[in-house]
LUMKEKE-592050 format. One record per atom (N, C-alpha, C): residue in one letter; x, y, z. Coordinates in steps of 0.02 Angstrom, whole numbers, plus 50000, padded with zeros to 5 digits. Each point is the difference from the previous one (the first is absolute). Layout:
aXYZ
...
//
This chain:
x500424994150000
x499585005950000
x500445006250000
x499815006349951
x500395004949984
x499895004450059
x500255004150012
x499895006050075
x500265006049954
x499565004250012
x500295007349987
x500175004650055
x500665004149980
x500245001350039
x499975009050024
x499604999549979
x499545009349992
x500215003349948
x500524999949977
x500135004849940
x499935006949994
x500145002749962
x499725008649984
x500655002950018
x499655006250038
x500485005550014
x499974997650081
x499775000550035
x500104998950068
x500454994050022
x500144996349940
x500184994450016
x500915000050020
x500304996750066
x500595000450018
x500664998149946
x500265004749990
x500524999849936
x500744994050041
x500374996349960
x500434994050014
x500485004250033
x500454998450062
x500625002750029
x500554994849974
x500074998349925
x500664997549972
x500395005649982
x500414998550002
x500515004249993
x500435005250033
x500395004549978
x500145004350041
x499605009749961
x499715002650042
x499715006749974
x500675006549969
x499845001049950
x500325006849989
x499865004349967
x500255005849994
x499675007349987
x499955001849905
x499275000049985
x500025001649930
x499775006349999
x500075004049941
x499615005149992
x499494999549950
x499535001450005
x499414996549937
x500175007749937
x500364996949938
x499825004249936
x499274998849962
x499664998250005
x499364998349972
x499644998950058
x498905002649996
x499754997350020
x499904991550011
x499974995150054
x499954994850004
x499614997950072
x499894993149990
x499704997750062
x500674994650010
x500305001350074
x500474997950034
x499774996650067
x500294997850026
x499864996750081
x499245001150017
x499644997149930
x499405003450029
x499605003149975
x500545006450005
x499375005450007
x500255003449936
x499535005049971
x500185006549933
x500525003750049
x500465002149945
x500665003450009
x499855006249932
x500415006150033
x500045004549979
x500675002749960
x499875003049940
x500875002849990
x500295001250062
x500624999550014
x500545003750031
x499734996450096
x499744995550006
x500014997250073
x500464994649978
x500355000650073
x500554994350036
x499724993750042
x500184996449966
x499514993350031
x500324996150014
x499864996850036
x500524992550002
x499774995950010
x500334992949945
x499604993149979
x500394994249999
x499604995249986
x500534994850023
x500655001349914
x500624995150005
x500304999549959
x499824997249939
x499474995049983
x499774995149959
x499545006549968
x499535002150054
x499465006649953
x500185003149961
x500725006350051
x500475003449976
x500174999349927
x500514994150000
x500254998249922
x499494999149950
x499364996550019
x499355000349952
x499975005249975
x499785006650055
x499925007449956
x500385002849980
x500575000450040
x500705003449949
x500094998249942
x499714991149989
x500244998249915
x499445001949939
x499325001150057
x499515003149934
x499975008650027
x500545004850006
x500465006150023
x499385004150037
x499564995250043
x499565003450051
x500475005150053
x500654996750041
x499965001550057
x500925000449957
x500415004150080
x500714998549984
x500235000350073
x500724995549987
x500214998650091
x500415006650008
x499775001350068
x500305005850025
x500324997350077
x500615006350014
x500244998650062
x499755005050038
x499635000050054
x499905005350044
x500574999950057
x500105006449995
x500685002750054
x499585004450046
x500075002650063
x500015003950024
x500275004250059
x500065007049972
x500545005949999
x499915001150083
x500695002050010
x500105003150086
x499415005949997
x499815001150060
x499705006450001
x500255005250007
x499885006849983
x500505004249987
x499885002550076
x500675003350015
x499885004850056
x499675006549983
x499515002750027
x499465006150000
x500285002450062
x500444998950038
x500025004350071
x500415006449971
x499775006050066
x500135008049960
x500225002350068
x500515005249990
x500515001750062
x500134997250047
x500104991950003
x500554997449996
x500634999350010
x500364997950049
x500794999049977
x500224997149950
x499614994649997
x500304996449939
x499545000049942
x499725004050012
x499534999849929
x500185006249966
x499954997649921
x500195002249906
x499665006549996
x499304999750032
x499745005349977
x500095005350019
x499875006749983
x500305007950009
x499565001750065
x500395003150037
x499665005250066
x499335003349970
x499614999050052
x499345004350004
x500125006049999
x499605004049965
x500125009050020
x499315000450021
x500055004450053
x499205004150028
x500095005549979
x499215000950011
x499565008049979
x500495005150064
x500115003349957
x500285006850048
x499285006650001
x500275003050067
x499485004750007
x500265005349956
x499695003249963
x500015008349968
x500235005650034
//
């Protein structure tokens, strides 16, 4: 006897593989769900190479940057001395 296993969109996507970061060049339906130009998604490796080879999606590396220092007068901070309002 056959069993169905819910299917659709709600349905729990496979954890094979290992996930990494695409950027979608074309509208597509990915992990799921509709994808938009220019969103960062991340899918399994097997998906991945699927859409990259019909040039849906492309692998990207996400890095991310120190935060800059914003502190202001400062010892050790880059940015220039405050000037105040002088009286007239």
């Amino acid at each position: 006897m056959m069993k169905w296993n819910g299917g659709g969109v709600g349905r729990p996507q496979s954890q094979q593989g290992v996930k990494m970061s695409y950027l979608v060049l074309k509208g597509c339906v990915a992990g799921g769900e509709s994808r938009s130009v220019g969103d960062v998604i991340e899918l399994t490796e097997q998906e991945g190479k699927s859409l990259t080879a019909m040039g849906r999606v492309q692998e990207v590396t996400v890095t991310k940057e120190a935060p800059a220092d914003r502190s202001v007068a400062l010892e050790t901070s880059d940015a220039p001395k405050l000037t105040t309002r002088k009286k007239v």
